[in-house]
C-alpha positions as CSV (number, residue, x, y, z in Angstrom):
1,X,0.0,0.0,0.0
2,X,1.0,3.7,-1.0
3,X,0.5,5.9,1.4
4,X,0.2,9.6,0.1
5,X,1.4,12.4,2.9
6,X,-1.8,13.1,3.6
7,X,-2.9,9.7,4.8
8,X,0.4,9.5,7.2
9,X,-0.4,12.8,8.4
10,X,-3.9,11.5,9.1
11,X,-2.2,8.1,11.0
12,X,0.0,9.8,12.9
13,X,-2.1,13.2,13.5
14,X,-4.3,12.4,16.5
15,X,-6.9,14.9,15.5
16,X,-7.7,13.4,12.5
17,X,-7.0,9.5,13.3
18,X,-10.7,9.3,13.6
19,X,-12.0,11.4,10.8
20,X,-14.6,14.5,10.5
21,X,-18.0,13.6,10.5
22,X,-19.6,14.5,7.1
23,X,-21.1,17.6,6.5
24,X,-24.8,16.3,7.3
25,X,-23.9,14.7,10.3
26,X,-21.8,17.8,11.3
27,X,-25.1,20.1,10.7
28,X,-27.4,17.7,12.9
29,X,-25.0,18.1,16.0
30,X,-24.3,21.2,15.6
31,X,-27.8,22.3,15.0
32,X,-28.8,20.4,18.2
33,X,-25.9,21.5,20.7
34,X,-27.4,24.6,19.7
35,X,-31.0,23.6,20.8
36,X,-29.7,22.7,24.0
37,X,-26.9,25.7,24.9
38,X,-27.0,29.1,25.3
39,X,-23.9,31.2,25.1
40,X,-23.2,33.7,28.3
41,X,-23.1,36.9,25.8
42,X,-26.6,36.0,24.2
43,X,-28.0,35.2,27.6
44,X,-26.8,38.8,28.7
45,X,-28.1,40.5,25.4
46,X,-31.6,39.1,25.6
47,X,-31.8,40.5,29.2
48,X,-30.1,43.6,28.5
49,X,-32.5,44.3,25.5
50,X,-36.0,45.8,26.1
51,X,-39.1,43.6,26.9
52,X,-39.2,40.2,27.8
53,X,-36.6,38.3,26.5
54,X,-38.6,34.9,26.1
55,X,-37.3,32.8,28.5
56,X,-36.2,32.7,32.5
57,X,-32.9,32.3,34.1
58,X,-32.3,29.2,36.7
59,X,-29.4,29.5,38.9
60,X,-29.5,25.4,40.4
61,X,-27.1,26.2,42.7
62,X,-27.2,25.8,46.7
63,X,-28.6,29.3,49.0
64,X,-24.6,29.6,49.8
65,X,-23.5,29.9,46.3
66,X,-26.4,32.2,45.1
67,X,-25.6,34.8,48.0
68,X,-22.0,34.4,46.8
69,X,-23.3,36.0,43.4
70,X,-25.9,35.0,41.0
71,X,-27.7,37.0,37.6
72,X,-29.7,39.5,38.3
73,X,-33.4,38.3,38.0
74,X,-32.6,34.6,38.1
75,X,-35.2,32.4,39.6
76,X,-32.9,30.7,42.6
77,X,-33.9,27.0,42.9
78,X,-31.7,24.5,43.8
79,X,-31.7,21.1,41.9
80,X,-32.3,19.4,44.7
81,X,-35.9,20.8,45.0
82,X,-36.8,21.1,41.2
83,X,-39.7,17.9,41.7
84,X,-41.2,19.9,44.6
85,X,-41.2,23.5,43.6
86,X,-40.4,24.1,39.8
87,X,-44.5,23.9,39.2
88,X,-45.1,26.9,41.8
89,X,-41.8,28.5,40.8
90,X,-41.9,28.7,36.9
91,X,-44.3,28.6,34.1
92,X,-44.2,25.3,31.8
93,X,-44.8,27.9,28.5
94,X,-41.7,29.8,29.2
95,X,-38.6,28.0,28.2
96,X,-35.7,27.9,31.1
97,X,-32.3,28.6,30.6
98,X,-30.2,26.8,33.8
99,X,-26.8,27.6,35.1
100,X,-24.2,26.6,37.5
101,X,-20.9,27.3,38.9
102,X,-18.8,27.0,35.5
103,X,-17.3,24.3,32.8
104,X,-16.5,22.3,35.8
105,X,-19.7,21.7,37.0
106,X,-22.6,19.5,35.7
107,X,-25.1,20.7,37.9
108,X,-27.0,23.6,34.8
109,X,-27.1,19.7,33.1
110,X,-29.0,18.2,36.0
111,X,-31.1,21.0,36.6
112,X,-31.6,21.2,33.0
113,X,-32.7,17.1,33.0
114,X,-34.9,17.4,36.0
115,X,-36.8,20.1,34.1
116,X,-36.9,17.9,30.7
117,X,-38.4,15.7,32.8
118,X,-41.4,17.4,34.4
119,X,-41.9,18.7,31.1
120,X,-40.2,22.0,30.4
121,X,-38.1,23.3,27.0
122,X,-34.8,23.9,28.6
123,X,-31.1,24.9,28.0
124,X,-28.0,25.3,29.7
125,X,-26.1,28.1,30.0
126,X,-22.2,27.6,28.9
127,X,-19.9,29.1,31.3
128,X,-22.3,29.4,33.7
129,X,-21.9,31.9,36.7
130,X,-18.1,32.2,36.0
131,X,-18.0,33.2,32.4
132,X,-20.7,35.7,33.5
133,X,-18.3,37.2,35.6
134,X,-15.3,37.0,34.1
135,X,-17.0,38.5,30.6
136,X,-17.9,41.4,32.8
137,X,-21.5,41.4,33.2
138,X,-23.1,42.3,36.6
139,X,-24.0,40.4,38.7
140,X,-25.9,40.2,42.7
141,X,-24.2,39.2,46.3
142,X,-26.4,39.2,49.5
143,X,-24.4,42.6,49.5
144,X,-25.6,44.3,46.7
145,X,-25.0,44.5,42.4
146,X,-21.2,44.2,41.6
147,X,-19.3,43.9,38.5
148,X,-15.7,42.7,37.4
149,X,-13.7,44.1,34.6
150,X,-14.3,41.5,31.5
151,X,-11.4,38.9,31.4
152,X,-10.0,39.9,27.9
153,X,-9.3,36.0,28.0
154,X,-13.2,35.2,27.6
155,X,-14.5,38.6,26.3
156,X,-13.7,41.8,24.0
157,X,-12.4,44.5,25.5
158,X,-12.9,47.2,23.2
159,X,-15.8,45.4,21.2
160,X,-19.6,45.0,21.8
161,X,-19.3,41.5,21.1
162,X,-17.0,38.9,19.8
163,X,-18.1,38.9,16.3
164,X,-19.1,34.9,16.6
C-alpha cells in the first residue's frame, strides 16, 4: 500500500485519526448543541434588551452559592428541589435557561434534565456563573450588584461583542 502524505499525516495526527463527520452529520449536531446551549453573551443581550426576552434564568445552585453571586433576575432553585417547587416557581410555556458554577460543574445539566423531565423546554447556559463574571457582566451578592472588569481572556475589550 501507498500511502500519500496526507494519509500519514492523518495516521500519525491524532486529530484526525478518527475522521470528520460528514457535512450532514456535522449540521445535525451542531444544530442540536445549539438547541440545547445558550452562550453567556446572548444570555446577557436578551436580558439587556428591552421587553421580555422569552425565556427565565435558573441558577440550580445551593442558598450559599447564590448569596455568593448570581444574575440579576434569576429564579434561585436549587436542583435538589426542582420535583417539589419548579410547578409553583416557573411557568411550563416559558422556556428555562439553567446555570451553574462554570465548565466544571454538571449541575445547569442536571437542573436542565430534571426540568426535561417534568416537562419544560430547557437549555443550559455555557460558562455558567463564571464566564458571567469573568465576561464582565453584573451580577448580585447578599451585598448588593457588583461587577468585574471583563477577562480579555473570555471577552472583547474594546468590542460590543465577539463577532461569533
Amino acid at each position: 500500500m501507498v500511502m500519500t502524505s496526507h494519509s500519514a499525516a492523518t495516521a500519525a495526527n491524532p486529530v484526525l485519526r478518527v475522521a470528520p463527520a460528514s457535512p450532514a452529520a456535522a449540521a445535525a449536531y451542531f444544530g442540536a448543541s445549539l438547541a440545547f446551549h445558550a452562550d453567556v453573551s446572548d444570555v446577557a443581550a436578551a436580558l439587556a434588551a428591552d421587553g421580555d426576552p422569552g425565556f427565565v434564568v435558573l441558577d440550580s445552585r445551593s442558598t450559599a452559592s447564590w448569596d455568593q453571586g448570581h444574575i440579576p433576575g434569576a429564579v434561585h432553585l436549587p436542583t435538589a428541589l426542582i420535583p417539589e417547587q419548579a410547578a409553583a416557581l416557573l411557568d411550563p410555556a416559558v422556556p428555562v435557561v439553567t446555570y451553574c458554577w462554570g465548565p466544571g460543574c454538571d449541575g445547569a445539566t442536571r437542573a436542565a434534565l430534571a426540568l426535561a423531565h417534568l416537562g419544560f423546554q430547557v437549555k443550559e447556559m455555557l460558562g455558567g456563573f463564571e464566564y458571567w463574571v469573568r465576561e464582565g457582566f453584573a451580577y448580585e451578592t447578599w451585598e448588593g450588584g457588583a461587577r468585574r472588569a471583563a477577562d480579555p481572556l473570555t471577552a472583547p475589550v474594546d468590542a460590543a461583542d465577539c463577532g461569533c
